[in-house]
N, C-alpha and C positions, 0 to 999 in steps of 0.2 A: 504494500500500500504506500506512497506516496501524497504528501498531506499540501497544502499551501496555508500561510499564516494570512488569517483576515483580519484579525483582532489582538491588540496586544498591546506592553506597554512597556517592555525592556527588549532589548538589541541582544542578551545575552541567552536568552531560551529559559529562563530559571524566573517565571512568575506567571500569574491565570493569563493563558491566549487561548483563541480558539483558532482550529485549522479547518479547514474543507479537504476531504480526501478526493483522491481521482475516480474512487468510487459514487460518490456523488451523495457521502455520507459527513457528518460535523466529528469532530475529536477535542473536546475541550482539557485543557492542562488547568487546572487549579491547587485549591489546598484542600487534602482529603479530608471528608466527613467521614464519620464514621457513627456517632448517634448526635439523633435532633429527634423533638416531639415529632411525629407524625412520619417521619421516615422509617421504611421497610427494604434491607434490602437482599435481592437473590442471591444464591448463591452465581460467583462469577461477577455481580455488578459491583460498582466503586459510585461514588458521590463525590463529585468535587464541588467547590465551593469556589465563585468567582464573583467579581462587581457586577451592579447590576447596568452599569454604563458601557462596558465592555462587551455583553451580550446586544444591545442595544448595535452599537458600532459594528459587529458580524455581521448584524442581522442586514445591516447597510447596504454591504457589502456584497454580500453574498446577493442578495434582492436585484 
């Protein structure tokens, strides 16, 4: 898989970005959750946590 960065806010790869795969699917890098009220999650899934300005900005993007 092969990703492109739409979103982000450091040049060094080490903070929440999101990428678009060539698959024509989203890959967001943030800071792991692991418990919050109301989150469930599967076995295999992860929760990252990112600003809410950032998803904003992909969604720009990517649109």
């Amino acid at each position: 898989m092969k990703v492109r960065k739409v979103a982000g806010t450091c040049h060094d790869g080490t903070c929440p970005t999101v990428y678009v795969t060539d698959t024509g699917s989203v890959v967001v890098q943030g800071y792991a959750v692991s418990q919050a009220d109301g989150l469930t999650l599967a076995d295999g899934e992860q929760a990252v946590e990112i600003p809410a300005d950032l998803l904003s900005n992909a969604l720009e993007d990517i649109r």
